[in-house]
Each structure stands twice: as C-alpha cells, then as structure tokens.
N, C-alpha and C positions, 0 to 999 in steps of 0.2 A: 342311874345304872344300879342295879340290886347285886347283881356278880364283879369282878374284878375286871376290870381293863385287860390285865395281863392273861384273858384267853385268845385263842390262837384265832379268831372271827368274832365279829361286829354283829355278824346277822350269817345264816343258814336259809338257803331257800331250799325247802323240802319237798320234793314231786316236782323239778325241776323240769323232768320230760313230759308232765300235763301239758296240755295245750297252754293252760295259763300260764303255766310255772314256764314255757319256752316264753310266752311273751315277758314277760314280770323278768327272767333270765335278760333276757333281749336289750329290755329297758336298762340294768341296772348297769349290765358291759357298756352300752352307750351313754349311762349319763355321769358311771363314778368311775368307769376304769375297773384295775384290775389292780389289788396290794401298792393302791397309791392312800387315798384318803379313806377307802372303807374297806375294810377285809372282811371278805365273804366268802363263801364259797356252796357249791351245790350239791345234796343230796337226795338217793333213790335206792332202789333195789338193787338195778340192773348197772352194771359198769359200760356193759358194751353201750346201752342205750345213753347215758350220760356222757360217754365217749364219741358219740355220734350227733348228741347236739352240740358241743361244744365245736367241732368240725364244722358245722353248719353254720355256726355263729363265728366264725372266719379266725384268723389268726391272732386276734387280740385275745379270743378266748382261750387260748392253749395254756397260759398261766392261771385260769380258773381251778382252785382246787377242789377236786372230789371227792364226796365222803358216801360210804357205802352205809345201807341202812332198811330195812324192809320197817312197814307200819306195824306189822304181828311180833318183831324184835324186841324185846324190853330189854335185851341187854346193847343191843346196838344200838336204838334210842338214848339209850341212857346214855350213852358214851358219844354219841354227837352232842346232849346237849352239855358236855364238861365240855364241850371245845368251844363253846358259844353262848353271845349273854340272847340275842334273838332268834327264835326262829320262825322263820315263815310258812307256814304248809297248805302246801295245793291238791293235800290230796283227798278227796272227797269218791262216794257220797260219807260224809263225814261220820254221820249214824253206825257206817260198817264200818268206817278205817280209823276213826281220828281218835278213839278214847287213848291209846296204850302211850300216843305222844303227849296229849295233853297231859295226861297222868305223871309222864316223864319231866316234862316241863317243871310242874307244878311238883315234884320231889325234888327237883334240882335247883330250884329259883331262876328258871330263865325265862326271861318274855318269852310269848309266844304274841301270835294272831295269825287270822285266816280268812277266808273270803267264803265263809259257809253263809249257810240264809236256815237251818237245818233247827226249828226254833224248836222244836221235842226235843233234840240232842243237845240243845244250849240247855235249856232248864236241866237236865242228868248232869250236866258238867255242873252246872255250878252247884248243884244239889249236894254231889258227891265231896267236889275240890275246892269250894272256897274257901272254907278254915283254912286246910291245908298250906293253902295259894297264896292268905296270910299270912301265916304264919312264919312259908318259905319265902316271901317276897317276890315269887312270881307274878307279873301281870303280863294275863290273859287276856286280850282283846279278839273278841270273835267278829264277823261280819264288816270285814274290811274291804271289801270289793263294792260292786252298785248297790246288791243289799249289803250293808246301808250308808256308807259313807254320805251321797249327795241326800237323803234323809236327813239322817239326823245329824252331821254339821248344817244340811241347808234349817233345821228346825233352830240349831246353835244360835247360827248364822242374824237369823230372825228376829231371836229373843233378844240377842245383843243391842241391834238396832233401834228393837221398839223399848228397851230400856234407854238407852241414849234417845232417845225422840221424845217418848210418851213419860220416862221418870216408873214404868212399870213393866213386865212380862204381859206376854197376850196366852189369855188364858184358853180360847181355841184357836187352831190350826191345822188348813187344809192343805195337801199339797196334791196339786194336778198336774200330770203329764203332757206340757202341751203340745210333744213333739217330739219321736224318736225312729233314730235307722238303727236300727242291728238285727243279730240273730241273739234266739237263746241257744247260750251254750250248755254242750251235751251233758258238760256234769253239775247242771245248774236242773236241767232236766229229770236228770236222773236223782238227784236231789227230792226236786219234789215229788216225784211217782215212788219214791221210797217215804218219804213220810206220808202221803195219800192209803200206799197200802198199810203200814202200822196203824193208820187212825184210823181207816175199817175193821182193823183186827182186835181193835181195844175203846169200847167206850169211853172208859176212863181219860184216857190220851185224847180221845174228841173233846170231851168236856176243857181237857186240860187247854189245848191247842185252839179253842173258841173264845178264850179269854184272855184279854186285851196286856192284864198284867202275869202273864203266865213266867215272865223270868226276872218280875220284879223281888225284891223283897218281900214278905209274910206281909211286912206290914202297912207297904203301900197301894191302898187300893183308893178309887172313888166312890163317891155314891154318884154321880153325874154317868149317865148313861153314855157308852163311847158312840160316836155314828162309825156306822159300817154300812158300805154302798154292798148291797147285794143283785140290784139290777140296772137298769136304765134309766136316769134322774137327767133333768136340766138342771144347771148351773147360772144362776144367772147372773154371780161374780162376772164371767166371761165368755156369758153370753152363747154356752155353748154345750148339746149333750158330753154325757158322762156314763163308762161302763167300768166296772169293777177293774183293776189293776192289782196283777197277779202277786205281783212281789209287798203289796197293803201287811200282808197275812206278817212277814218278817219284821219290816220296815216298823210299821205302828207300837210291836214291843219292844224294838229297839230303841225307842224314842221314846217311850213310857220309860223303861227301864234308865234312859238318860236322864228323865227326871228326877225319879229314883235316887238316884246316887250323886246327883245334886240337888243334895236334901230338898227335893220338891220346889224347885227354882221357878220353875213352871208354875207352881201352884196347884193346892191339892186337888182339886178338881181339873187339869186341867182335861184337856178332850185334844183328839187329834186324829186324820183318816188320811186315806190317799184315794187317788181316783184318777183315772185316764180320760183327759177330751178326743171327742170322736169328730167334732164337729157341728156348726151352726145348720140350722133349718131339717128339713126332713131327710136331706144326705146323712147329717148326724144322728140323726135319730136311729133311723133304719143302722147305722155301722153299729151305733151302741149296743142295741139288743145283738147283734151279728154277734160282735164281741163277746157279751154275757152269755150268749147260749151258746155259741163255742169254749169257751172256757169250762162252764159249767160241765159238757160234753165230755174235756177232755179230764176234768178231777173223777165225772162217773165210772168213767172208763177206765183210768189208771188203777182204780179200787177194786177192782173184781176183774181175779185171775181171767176168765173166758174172754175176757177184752183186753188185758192190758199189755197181751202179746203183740195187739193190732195196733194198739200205741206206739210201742218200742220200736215196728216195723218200721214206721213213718217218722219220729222223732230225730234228732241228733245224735249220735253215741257221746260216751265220755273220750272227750281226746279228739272228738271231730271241733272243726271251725272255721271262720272264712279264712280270707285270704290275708295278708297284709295292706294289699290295696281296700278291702271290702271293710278293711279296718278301720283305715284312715277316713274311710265315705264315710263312715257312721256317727254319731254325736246322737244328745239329749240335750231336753229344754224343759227343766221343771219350774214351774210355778207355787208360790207358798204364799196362805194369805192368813195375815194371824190377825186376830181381832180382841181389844182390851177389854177386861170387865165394867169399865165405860163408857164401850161404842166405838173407842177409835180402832184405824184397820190402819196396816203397812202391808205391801205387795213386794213379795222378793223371788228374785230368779237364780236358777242356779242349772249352769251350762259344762256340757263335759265335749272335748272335741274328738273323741274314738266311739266307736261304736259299747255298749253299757258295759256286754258282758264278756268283752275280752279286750280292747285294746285300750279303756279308761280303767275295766278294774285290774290290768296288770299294773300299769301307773300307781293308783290307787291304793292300791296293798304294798308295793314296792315301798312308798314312801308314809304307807302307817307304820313299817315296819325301820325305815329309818328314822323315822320320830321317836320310836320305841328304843331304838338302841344309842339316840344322841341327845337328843332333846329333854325328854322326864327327868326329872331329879333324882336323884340316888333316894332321898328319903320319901316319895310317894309310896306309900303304901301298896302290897299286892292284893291279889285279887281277880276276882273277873268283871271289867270294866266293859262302857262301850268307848267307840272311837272320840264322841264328843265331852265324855265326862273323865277320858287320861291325855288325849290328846290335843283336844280345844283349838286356843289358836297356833299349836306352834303348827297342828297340822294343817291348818287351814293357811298361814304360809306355804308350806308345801304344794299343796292343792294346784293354787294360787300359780307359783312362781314356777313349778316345773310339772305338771301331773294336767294340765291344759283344761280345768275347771276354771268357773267363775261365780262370781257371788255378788248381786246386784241389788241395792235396795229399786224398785220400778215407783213405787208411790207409796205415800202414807196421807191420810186424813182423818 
C-alpha cells in the first residue's frame, strides 16, 4: 500500500453505472459484502443514476457508499482519490474520458487500473505520467479486463512452468483461441472505432500503433522479426485454420511490455502473436478467410467518416449488453504454446467461465483491483505496470480461487 490505511475506502469503482462497472458492482456486493472486510464504495456523475443501481442490486446494497464525481472534474477527482488508496474505472472510450483521473491518481499516489485495450492512449499516459507516477508511488495498471489479463498472466503463466520443466523461459509464444461465446461489448466497440479513426487521421500514430513495442520502454526492442497473422494460415500445432484475432493488436504489447519490465525475462528476442482457430478441413478454411475479410471490412469501414455511420448503426452502443443469463452461457478457451531456444514445447490452457467481455472481465478487474489494494507491498515501487509484472501470482490466486479462470499445463516435450 503507497497511501495510508486510515482512508476512508479500500478501492473506489468509478463508472459504477457502465454496464461493466454494474457487473464488476454486482460482483463485489456478492463476494466481499458491504463495510465488513473491504470498504468500498461507488462512483459517477449522476446521483439519481447511482441511486438507481444500487436499488437494483437489492437491499444489501443500500449501505453502499456514494461518491459524486464527473471525468472532466479535476477537482472532484481529486477529492475521491484523498478518500481512496484504489480505484477502479469503467469509464471508457478511455482516449476521450480517462486522462484528467489518471492524472489525478498519479498526483495523489493512489493505485489505479482499468479494463481499457486503448494501446495509443496507454503509450500518452505513460509518456506523460510515469516519472511522476514514481515519484508519487502511484501504480497504474491498465488493461485488467480480457484484454489482457488471460494474455499476459496466461503468457506468466507459461513461462513459469517451462522454467520449472525445461530450467529456462521459452523464447516464442503463440496463443490461440480455441473457443469462445460472448458478445463484444459496446464500449469495447467503441473503443476501437475511436482509435481506428485517430490512426487514419495521423500517420504518425499508424507507424506508432504497427509496432509491437510501442508502450515498451526506449530501450527495449528486438532485432527478431515479431510474426503477425494478417490472413488465413493453417496451424499445424492443432491441426487447424487460423484468422487474425482482434484483440492480437492490445494483447501482444501488453506482453512485450510485461517482458519489459521484467528486465527481459522472456529474453531479448523473445516473439510472441495471437490467433483465432476457425476450424479443421475446408469448413475452416472457408470460416478463416470469412473472418479476415469481415474484420478487415469492419477496421475500412470504421476509418472513414461516409461509412462509419453505417458501423455504429449496426454495432453495440456503450452501456448495451447481454443478459445475465447470456452471461453465464458464455466462457473462453485459450491455448498457448511456448517453445525453448532448444526445441522443447510446453502446451497451456487458460479457461474463463463468463462470457470475455462482460461477465469474466467484471470478475477480472474486480479482483486486479483487490490485489492492488491488499496484496502489493507498501514498498513496490509506482509506476505504469501490466497485470503480470505488479500483480503475478498473488493475482493469479485470485483468478484461480474466485474470478472462475483456469490455468493448465496440457503437455510438454
């Protein structure tokens, strides 16, 4: 803990009435209570609307405390984060709303993190506030929801094993999709059609946003060429095509950047991609390219205004989502296959039982955010960290024991 015990909450969920922040809300009344073992409480703009989930979420929430607070606020910012050593914020697209809290944060020394994927607005933040972020003892963890928790702990995850197996780290690593139910949610959506239009509006930002180390430090780069799936490949780890996978683009610098800051643990070269299985024989094939050139359609399209009306038409908004039931239906099934610099392979899985992008990464963030406020040591240093280089294993206990992930070694040889 960087702040004092003696503030008046543990953790702060911020955008409380997101669709996430009701789930990640939802979660925390059913797993810690209410001013028994963790003191929390919720923050937003709107009072009536905070007043209205709380109703919702039945009589145990009525001792939930409220704190008023808008994202354009620096003085009301400021002043939840004196009341709080964590806080949590749901409120995205992160590019238009999140700098004036992080800022606040990181003047105050209070953890933060968030479940952004917004990899142009991670590189500004940390460009801007990491002396700072030091110097205050704030730590920043961004990308606590699916991007990228089951990444980069499942990458953690990996390396740990094939160091206890093999006596080394595996210097590439793939991770494939081999199976997933949800929806994308709206502000997951909207997310990316706001960085899609900045990076047509600025070369610069494309160059930036094409490279693999773009929120590493200066000084860590490879000469080893990263692989990046940009079409329809077979796989013949698993026997089965392969089309690009949306969330690669977040995921892979978050995992680069985890290297990073465990002083190249990984090793300097190491390489690392992600990819979606479509399927074995020519069903897969044909779904792959499907894939690819749907995807592709939808990044042309979101880029230029004359079309990207007809996007938004058809998409999710922010604040849309399923059901509870349609929540519980859904789960992931990632696969990660790491391979030493002499030849041996370990095969690991990594399982979430909610649908990715609402009812796992409410869990998810809920409990990066109780790591952050119980687990870290008073003298870790601040900064802007990822989940697996602050977090490790206390978070992957977590995961683990309540947040309905798994972590499986499948083979090694």
């Amino acid at each position: 803990m960087t702040k004092s015990a003696e503030t008046a909450y543990d953790l702060v969920v911020f955008g409380a009435t997101s669709f996430v922040g009701q789930i990640l809300t939802r979660y925390l009344l059913e797993t810690y209570g209410v001013g028994q073992s963790v003191k929390w409480a919720i923050a937003g703009r709107s009072e009536s609307k905070l007043n209205t989930l709380k109703g919702e979420l039945g009589d145990k929430a009525k001792a939930v405390p409220v704190i008023l607070a808008d994202a354009s606020d620096e003085d009301a910012l400021k002043a939840m984060c004196e009341q709080t050593r964590v806080i949590i914020s749901t409120v995205g697209p992160y590019a238009l709303y999140g700098e004036p809290l992080v800022q606040a944060c990181v003047q105050s020394g209070t953890d933060y993190c968030d479940l952004t994927g917004e990899v142009q607005w991670i590189g500004k933040m940390v460009q801007r506030y990491e002396e700072e972020a030091k110097a205050s003892g704030a730590r920043i963890v961004h990308c606590c929801g699916f991007d990228s928790i089951p990444s980069d702990m499942g990458v953690w995850f990996l390396q740990n094993q094939a160091e206890q197996t093999f006596g080394t780290t595996c210097r590439d690593v793939r991770m494939r999709v081999k199976t997933a139910k949800g929806e994308f949610s709206g502000g997951t959506v909207a997310s990316l059609m706001n960085a899609v239009k900045e990076a047509a509006a600025d070369p610069k930002l494309r160059k930036q946003m094409a490279n693999p180390f773009s929120i590493c430090p200066p000084e860590h780069r490879s000469k080893t060429r990263q692989p990046s799936l940009k079409g329809a490949e077979f796989d013949k780890t698993f026997n089965a095509w392969l089309a690009p996978f949306v969330m690669a683009a977040i995921n892979t610098r978050v995992v680069h950047r985890s290297n990073a800051l465990q002083n190249a643990r990984y090793g300097k070269e190491f390489t690392y991609d992600e990819a979606m299985m479509t399927g074995r024989g020519t069903k897969g094939r044909l779904a792959a390219y499907a894939v690819t050139g749907g995807l592709g359609a939808f990044l042309m399209a979101s880029a230029v205004k004359p079309t990207r009306w007809l996007v938004e038409k058809f998409v999710p908004k922010p604040g849309e989502g399923p059901s509870p039931e349609a929540q519980k239906a859904g789960f992931y099934d990632l696969r990660f296959v790491g391979r030493t610099e002499d030849g041996k392979t370990i095969i690991t899985k990594v399982t979430g039982d909610r649908d990715p992008g609402y009812g796992s990464t409410g869990k998810m963030l809920g409990e990066a955010g109780m790591c952050l406020a119980f687990d870290i040591p008073a003298d870790q240093p601040g900064g802007f960290w990822t989940p697996s280089s602050l977090l490790d294993g206390k978070l992957m206990e977590r995961l683990t024991s309540k947040a309905g992930l798994t972590f499986e070694v499948l083979e090694t040889r």
